[in-house]
N, CA, C and O atoms as CSV, one atom per row, in Angstrom:
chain,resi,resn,atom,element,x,y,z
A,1,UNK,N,N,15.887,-45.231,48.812
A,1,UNK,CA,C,15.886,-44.780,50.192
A,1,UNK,C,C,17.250,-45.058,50.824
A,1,UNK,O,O,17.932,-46.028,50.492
A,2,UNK,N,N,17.650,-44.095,51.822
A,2,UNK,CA,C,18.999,-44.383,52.439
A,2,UNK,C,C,19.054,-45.490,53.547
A,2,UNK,O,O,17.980,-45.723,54.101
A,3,UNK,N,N,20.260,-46.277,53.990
A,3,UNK,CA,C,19.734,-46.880,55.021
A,3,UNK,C,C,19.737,-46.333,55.850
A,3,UNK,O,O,20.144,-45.171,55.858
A,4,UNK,N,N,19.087,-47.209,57.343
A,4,UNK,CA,C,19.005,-46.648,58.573
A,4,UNK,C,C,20.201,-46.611,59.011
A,4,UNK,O,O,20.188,-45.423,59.333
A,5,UNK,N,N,21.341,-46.996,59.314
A,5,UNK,CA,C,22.477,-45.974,60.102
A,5,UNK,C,C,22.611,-45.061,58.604
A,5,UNK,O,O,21.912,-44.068,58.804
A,6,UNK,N,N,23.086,-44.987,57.480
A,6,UNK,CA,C,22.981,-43.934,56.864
A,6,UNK,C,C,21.992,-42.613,57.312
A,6,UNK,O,O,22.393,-41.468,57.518
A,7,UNK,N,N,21.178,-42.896,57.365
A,7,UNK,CA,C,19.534,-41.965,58.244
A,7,UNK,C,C,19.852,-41.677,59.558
A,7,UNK,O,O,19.659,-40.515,59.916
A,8,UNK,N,N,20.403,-42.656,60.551
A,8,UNK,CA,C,20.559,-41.884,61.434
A,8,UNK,C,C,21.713,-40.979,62.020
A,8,UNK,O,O,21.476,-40.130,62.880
A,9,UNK,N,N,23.306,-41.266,61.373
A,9,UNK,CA,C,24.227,-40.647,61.099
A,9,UNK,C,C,23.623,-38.903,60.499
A,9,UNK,O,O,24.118,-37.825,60.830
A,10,UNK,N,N,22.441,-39.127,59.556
A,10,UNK,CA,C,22.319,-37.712,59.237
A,10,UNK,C,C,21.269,-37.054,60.162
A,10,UNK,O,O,21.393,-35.840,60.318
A,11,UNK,N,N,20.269,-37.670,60.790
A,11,UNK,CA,C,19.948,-36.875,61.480
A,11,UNK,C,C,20.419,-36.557,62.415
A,11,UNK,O,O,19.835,-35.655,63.015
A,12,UNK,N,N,21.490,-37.022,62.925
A,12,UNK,CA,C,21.948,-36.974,64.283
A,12,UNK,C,C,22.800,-35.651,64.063
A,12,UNK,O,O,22.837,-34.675,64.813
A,13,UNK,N,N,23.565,-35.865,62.709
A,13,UNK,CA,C,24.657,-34.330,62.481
A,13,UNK,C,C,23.488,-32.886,62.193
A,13,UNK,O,O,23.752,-31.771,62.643
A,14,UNK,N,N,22.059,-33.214,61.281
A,14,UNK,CA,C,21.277,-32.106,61.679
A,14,UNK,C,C,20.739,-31.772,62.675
A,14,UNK,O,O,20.421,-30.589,62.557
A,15,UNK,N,N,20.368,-32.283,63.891
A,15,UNK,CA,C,19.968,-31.816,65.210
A,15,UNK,C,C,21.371,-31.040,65.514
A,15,UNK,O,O,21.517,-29.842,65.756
A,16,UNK,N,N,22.416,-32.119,65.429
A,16,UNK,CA,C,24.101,-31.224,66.003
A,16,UNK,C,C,24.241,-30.025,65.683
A,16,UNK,O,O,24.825,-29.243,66.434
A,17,UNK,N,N,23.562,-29.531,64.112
A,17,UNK,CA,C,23.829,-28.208,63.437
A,17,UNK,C,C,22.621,-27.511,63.756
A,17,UNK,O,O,22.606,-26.507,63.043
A,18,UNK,N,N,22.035,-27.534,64.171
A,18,UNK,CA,C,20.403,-26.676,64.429
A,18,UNK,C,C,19.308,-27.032,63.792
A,18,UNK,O,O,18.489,-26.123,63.649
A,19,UNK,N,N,18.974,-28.272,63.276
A,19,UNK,CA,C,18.084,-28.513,62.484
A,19,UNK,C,C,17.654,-28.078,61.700
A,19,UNK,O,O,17.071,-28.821,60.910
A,20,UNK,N,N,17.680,-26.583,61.434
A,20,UNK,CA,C,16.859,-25.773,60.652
A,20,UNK,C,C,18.055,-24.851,59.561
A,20,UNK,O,O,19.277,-24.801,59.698
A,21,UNK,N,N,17.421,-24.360,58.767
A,21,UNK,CA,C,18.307,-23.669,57.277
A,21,UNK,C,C,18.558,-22.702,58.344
A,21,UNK,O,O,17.951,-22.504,59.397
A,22,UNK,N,N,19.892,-21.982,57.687
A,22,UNK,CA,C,20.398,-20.866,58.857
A,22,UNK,C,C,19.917,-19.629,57.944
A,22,UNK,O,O,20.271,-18.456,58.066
A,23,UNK,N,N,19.213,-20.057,57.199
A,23,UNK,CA,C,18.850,-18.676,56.119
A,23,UNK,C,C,17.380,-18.473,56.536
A,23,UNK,O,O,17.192,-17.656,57.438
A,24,UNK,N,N,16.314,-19.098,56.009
A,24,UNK,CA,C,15.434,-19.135,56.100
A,24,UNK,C,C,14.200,-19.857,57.226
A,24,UNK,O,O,13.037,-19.465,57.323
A,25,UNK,N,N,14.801,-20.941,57.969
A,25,UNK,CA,C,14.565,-21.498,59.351
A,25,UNK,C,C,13.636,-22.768,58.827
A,25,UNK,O,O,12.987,-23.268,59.746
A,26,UNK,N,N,13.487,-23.249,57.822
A,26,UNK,CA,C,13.054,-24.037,57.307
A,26,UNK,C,C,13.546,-25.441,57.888
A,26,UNK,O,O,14.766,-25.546,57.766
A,27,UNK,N,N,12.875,-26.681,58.556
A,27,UNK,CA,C,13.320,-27.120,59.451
A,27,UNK,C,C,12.585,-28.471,59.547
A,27,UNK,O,O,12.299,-29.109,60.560
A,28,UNK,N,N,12.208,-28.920,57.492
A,28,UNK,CA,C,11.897,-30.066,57.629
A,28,UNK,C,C,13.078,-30.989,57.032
A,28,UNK,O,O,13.466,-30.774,55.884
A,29,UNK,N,N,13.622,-31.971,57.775
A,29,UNK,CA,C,15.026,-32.693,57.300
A,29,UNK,C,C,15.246,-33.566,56.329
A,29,UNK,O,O,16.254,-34.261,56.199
A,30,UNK,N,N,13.793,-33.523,55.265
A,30,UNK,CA,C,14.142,-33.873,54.345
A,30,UNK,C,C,14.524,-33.017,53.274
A,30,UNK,O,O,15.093,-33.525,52.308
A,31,UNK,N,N,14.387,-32.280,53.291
A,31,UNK,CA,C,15.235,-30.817,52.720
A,31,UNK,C,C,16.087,-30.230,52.771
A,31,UNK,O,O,16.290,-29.339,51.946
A,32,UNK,N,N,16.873,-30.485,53.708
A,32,UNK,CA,C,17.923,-29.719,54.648
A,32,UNK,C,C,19.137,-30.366,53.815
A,32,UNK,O,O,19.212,-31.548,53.478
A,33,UNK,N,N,20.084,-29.334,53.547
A,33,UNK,CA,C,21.512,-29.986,52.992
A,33,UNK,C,C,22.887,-29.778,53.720
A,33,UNK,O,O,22.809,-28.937,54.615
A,34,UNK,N,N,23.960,-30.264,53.576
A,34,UNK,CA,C,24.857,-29.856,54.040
A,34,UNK,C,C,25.828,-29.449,53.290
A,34,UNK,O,O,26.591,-30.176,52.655
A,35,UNK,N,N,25.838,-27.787,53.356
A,35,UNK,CA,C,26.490,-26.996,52.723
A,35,UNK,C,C,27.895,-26.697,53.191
A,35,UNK,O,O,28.319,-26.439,54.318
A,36,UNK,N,N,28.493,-26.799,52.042
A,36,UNK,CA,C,30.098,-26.316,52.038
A,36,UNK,C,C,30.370,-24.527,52.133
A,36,UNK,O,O,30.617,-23.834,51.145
A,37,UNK,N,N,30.278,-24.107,53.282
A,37,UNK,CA,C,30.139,-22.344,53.230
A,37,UNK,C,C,30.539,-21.676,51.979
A,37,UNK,O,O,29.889,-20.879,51.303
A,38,UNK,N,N,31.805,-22.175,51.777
A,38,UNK,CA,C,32.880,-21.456,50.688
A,38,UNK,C,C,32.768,-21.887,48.970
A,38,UNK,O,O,33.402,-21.493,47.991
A,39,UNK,N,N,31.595,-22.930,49.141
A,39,UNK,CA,C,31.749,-24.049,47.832
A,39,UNK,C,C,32.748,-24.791,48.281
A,39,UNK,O,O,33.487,-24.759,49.265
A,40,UNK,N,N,32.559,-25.742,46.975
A,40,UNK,CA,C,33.705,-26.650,46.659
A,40,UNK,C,C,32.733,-28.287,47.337
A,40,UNK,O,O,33.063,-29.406,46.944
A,41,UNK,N,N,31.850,-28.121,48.112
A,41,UNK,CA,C,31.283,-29.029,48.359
A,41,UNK,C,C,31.345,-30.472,47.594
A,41,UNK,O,O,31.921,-31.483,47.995
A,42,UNK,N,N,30.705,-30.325,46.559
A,42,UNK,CA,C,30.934,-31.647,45.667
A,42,UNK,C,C,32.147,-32.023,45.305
A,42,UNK,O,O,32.474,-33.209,45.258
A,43,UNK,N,N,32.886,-31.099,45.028
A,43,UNK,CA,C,34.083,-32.327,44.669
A,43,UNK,C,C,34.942,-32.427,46.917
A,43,UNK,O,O,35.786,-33.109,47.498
A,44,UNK,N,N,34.351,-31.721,47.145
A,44,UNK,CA,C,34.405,-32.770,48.695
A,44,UNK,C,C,34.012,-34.213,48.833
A,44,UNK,O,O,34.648,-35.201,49.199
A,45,UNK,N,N,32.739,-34.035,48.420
A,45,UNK,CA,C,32.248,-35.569,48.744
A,45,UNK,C,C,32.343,-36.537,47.619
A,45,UNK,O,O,31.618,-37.518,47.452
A,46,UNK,N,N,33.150,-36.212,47.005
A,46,UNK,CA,C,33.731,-37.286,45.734
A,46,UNK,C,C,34.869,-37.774,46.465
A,46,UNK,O,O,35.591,-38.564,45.857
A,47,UNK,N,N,35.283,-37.365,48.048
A,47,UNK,CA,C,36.373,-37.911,48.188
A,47,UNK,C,C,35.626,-39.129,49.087
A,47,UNK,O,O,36.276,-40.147,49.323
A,48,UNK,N,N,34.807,-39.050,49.381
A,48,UNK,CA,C,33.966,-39.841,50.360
A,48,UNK,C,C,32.888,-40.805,49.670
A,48,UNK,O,O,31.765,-41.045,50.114
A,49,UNK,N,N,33.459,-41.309,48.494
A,49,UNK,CA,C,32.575,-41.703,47.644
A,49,UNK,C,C,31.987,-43.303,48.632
A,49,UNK,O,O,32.788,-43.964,49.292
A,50,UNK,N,N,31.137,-43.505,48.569
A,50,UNK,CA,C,31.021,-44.820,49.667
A,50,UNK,C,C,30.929,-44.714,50.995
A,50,UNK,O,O,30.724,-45.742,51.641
A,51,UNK,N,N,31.046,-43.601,51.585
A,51,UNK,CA,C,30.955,-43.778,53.162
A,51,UNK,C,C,30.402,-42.493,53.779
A,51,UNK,O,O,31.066,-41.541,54.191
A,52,UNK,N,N,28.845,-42.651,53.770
A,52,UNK,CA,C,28.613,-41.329,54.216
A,52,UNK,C,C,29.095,-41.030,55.869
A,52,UNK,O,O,29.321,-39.921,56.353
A,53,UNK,N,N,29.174,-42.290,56.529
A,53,UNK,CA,C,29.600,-42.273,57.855
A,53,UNK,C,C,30.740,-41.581,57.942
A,53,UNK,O,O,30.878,-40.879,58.943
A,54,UNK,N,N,31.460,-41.601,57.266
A,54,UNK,CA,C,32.864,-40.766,57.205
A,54,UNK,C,C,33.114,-39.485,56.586
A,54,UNK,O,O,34.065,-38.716,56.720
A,55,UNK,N,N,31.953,-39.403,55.804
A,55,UNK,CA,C,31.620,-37.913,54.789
A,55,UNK,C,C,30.919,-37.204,56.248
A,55,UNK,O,O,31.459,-36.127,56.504
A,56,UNK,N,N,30.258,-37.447,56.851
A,56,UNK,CA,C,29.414,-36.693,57.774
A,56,UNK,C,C,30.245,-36.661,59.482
A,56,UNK,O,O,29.889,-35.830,60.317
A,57,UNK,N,N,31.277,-37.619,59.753
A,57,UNK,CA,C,32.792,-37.263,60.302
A,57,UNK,C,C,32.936,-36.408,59.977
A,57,UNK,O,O,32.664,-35.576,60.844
A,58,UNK,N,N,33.376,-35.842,58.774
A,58,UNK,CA,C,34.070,-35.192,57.979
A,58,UNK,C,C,33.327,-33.355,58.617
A,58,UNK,O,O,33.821,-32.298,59.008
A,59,UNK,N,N,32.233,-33.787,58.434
A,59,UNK,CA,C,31.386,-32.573,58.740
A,59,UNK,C,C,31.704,-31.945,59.703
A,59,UNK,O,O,32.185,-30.812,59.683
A,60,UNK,N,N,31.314,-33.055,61.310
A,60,UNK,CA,C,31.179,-32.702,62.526
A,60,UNK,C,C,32.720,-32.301,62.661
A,60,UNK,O,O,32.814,-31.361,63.449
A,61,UNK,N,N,33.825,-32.657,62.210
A,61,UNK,CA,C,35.613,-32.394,62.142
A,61,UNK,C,C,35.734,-30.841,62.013
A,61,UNK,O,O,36.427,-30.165,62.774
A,62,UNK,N,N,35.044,-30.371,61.046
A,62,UNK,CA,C,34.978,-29.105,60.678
A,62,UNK,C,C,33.753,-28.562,60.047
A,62,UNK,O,O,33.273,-28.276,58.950
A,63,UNK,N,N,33.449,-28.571,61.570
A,63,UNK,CA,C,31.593,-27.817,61.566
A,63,UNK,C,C,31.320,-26.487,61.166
A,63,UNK,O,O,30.232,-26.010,60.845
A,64,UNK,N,N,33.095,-25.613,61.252
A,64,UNK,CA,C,32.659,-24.271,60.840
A,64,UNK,C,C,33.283,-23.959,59.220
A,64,UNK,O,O,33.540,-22.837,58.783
A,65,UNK,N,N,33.409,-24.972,58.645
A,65,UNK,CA,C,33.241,-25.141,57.074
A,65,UNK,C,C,31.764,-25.089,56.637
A,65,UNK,O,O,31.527,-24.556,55.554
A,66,UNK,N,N,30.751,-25.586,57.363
A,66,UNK,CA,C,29.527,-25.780,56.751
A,66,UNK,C,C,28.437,-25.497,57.347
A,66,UNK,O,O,28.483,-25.172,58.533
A,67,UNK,N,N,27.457,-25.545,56.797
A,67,UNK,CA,C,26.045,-24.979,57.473
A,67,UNK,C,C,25.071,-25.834,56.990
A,67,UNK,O,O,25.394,-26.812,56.316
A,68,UNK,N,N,23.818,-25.563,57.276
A,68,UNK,CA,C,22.674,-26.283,56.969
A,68,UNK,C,C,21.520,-25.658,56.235
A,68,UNK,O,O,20.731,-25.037,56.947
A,69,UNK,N,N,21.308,-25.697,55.133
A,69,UNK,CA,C,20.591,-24.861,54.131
A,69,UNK,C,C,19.700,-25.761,53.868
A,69,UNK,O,O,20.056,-26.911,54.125
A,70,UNK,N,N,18.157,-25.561,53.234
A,70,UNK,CA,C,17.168,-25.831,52.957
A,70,UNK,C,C,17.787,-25.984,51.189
A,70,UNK,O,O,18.716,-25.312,50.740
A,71,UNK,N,N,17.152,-26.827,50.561
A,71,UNK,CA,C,17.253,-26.936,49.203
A,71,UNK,C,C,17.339,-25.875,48.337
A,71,UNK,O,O,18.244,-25.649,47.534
A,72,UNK,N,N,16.185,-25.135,48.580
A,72,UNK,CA,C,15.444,-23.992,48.176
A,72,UNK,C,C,17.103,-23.112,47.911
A,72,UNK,O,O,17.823,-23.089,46.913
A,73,UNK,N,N,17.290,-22.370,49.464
A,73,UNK,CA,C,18.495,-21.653,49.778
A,73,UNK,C,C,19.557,-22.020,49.559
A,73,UNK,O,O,20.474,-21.236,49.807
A,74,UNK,N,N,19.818,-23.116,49.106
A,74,UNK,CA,C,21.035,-23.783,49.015
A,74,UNK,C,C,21.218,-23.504,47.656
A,74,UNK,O,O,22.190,-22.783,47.430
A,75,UNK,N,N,20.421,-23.945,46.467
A,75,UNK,CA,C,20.535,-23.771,45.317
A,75,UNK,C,C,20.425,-22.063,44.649
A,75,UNK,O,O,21.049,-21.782,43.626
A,76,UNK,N,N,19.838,-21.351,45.143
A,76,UNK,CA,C,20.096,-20.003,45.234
A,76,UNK,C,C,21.570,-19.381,45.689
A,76,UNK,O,O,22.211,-18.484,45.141
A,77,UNK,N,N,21.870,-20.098,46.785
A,77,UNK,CA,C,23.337,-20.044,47.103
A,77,UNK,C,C,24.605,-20.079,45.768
A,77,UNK,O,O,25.470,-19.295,45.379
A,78,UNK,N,N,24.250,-21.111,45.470
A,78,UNK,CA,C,24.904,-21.369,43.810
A,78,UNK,C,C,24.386,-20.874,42.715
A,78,UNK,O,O,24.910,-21.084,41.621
A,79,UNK,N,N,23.202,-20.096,42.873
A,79,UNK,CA,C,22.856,-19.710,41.916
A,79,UNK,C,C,23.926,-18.313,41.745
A,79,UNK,O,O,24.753,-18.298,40.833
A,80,UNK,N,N,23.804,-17.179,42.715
A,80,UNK,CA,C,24.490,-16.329,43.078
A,80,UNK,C,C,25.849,-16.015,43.231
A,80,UNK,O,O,26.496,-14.968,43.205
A,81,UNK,N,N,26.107,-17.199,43.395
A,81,UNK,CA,C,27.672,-17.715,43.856
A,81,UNK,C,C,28.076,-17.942,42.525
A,81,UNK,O,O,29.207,-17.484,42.360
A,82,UNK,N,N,27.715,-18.347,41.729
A,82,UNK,CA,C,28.115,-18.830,39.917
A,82,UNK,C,C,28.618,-20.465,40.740
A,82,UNK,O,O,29.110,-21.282,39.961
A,83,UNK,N,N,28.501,-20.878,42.157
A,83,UNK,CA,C,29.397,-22.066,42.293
A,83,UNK,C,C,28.352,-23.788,41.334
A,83,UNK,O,O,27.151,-24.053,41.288
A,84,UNK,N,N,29.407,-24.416,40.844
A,84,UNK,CA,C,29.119,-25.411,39.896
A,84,UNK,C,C,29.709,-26.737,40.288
A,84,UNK,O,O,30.806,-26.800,40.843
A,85,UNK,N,N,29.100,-27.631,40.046
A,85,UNK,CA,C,29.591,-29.055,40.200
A,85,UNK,C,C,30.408,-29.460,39.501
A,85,UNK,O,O,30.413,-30.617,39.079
A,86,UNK,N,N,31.266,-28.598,39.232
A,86,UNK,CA,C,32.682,-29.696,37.978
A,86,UNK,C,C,33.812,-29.567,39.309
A,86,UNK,O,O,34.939,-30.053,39.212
């Protein structure tokens, strides 16, 4: 389990983003991810290895890099996208 300021750092940036997947409106937050629009996401947060407080800075810094996708949509996203975690 994450801790609580970890937990509340993230819910606080999903209410900021609309709570809900911008695809599908899906809008329970344990599902909800924070997507890199363009890819490249993961090796983003390899730079933030240790500090989600500063990974999720990172977010609200440049909110129109990313969106809020449901698992579901998110991984379809990459499915489509060919985008990959290396």
């Amino acid at each position: 389990h994450m801790s609580s300021r970890r937990a509340f750092f993230r819910e606080e940036l999903i209410v900021e983003m609309g709570g809900k997947c911008v695809k599908c409106e899906f809008s329970d937050h344990r599902a909800l991810q924070f997507d890199h629009i363009n890819g490249g996401g993961a090796k983003e947060l390899r730079r933030f290895t240790g500090s989600y407080t500063r990974y999720y800075k990172h977010i609200r810094d440049h909110s129109d890099e990313y969106q809020l996708l449901c698992v579901n949509c998110n991984w379809i996203k990459r499915y489509e996208r060919s985008e990959n975690r290396k």
